[in-house]
C-alpha positions as CSV (number, residue, x, y, z in Angstrom):
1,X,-108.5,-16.8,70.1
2,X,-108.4,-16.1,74.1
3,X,-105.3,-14.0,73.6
4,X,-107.1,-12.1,70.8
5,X,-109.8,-11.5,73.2
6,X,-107.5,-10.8,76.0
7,X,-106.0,-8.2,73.5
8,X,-109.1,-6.5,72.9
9,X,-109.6,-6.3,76.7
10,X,-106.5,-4.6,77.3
11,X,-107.3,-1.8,74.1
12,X,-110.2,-1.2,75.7
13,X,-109.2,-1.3,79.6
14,X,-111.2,-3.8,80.9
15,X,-111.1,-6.2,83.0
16,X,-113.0,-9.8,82.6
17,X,-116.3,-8.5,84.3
18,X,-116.6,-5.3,82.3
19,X,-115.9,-6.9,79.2
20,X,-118.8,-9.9,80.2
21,X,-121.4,-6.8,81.2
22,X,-120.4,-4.6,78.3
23,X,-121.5,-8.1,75.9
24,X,-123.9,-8.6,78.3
25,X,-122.9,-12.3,78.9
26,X,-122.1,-14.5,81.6
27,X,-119.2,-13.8,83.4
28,X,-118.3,-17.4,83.7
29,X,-118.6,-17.4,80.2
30,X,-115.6,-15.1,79.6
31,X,-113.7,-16.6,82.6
32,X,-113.7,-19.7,81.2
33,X,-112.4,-18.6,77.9
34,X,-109.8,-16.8,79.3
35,X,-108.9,-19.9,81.2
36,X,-108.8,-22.2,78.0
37,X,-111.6,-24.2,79.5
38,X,-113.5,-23.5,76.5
39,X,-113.5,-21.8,72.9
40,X,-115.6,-19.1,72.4
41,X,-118.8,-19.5,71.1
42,X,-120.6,-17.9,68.1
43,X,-122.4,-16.1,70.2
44,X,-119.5,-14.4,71.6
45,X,-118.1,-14.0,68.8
46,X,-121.2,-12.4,67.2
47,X,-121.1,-10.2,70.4
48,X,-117.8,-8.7,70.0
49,X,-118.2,-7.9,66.4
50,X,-121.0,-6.4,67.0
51,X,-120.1,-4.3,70.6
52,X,-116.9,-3.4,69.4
53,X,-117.4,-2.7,65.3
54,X,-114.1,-1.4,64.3
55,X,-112.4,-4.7,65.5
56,X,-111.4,-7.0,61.7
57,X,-113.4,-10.3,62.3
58,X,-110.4,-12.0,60.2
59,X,-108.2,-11.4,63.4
60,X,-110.5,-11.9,65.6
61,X,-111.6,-15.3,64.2
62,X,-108.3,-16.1,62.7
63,X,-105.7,-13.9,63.5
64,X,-105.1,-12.4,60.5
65,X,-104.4,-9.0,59.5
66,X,-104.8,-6.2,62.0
67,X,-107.1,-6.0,64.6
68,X,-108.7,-3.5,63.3
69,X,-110.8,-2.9,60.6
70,X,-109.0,-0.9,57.3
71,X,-109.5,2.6,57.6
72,X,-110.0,3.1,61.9
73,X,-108.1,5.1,63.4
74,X,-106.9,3.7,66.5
75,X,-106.6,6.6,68.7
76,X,-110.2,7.8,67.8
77,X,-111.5,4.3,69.4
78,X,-113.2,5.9,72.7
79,X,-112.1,3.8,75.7
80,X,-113.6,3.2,79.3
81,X,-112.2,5.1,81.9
82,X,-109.9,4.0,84.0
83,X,-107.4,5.5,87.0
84,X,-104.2,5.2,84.6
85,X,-106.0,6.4,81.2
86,X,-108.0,9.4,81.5
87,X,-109.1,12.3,79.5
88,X,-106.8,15.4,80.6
89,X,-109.6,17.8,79.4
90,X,-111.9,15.7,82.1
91,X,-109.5,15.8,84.3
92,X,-108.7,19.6,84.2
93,X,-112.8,19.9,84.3
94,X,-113.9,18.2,87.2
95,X,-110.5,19.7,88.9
96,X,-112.1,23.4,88.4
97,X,-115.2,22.3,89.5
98,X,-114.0,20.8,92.5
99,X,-111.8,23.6,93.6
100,X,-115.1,25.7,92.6
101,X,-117.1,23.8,95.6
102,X,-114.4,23.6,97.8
103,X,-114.2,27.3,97.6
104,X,-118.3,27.9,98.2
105,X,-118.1,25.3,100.9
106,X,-115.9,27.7,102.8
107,X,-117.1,30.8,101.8
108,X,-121.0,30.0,102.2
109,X,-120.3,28.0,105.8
110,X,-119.9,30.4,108.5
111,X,-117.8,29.2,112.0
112,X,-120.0,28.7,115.1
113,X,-118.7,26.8,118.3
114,X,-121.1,25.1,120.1
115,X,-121.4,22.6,123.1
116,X,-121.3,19.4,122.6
117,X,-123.8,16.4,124.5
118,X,-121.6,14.1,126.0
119,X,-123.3,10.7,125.3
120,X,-121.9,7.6,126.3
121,X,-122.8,5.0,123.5
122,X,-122.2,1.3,124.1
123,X,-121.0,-1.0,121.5
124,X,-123.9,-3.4,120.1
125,X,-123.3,-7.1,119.9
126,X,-124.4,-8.8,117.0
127,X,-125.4,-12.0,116.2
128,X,-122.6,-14.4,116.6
129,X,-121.4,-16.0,113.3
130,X,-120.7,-19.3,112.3
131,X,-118.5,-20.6,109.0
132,X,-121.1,-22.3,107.3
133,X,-118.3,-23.8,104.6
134,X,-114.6,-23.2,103.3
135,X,-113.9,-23.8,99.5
136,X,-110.5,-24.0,98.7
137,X,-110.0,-23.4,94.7
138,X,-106.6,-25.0,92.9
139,X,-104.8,-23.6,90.0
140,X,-106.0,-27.4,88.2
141,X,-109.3,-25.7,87.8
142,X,-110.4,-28.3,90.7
143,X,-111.5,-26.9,94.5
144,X,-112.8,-29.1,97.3
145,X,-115.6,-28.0,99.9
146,X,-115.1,-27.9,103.2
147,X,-118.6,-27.9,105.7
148,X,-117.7,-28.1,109.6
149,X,-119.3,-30.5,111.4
150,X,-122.6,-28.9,113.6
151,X,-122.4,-28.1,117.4
């Protein structure tokens, strides 16, 4: 089932952390699925169906059929933004209006020299920091702590 999931993740272009916030789970939760640590629970399961209705709970549960429900249209499924996958008609939008403020910027900001204050500022030293402890994570799922010795 975590490749079904991952599936649905990639339809909808998110990564691990969206897709926990948009279920409104625990991240671990999904990161552990994802890592085979553990199955998903009803819960999660209940989640999905519910977040993401046009997705067919036999292939989500069992994986069969198609992963979506009969009758959605795949295209119509409205997906989170991302840099790669964008609406052109946004795009096009938000380029008029930005040339649109560029151009007032210019137009509304008239050129005026005048002197400068020389100020000399000295650089502020901050509190001196200390590595409180390392934590090295393996790809076993198993990490060990590291805490160095006080002075």
């Amino acid at each position: 089932m975590k490749d079904r999931i991952r599936k649905i993740m990639e339809i909808e272009h998110l990564s691990p952390t969206q897709f926990a916030d948009r279920l409104q789970i625990n991240r671990a939760v999904i990161s552990h699925i994802l890592n085979g640590r553990n199955n998903p629970s009803l819960d999660v399961v209940t989640k999905i169906l519910g977040e993401m209705n046009y997705i067919n709970p036999d292939w989500l549960l069992n994986g069969n059929g198609s992963i979506f429900k009969e009758g959605i249209d795949p295209e119509a499924i409205a997906k989170e933004p991302d840099l790669f996958h964008q609406d052109n008609a946004e795009q096009d939008k938000s380029k008029s209006e930005t040339n649109h403020a560029r151009e007032m910027a210019f137009k509304e900001l008239p050129f005026e020299m005048k002197e400068s204050d020389e100020k000399n500022v000295a650089p502020q030293k901050g509190r001196e920091k200390k590595i409180t402890q390392i934590i090295i994570y393996y790809d076993d799922n198993t990490f060990e702590t590291f805490i160095p010795p006080l002075h």
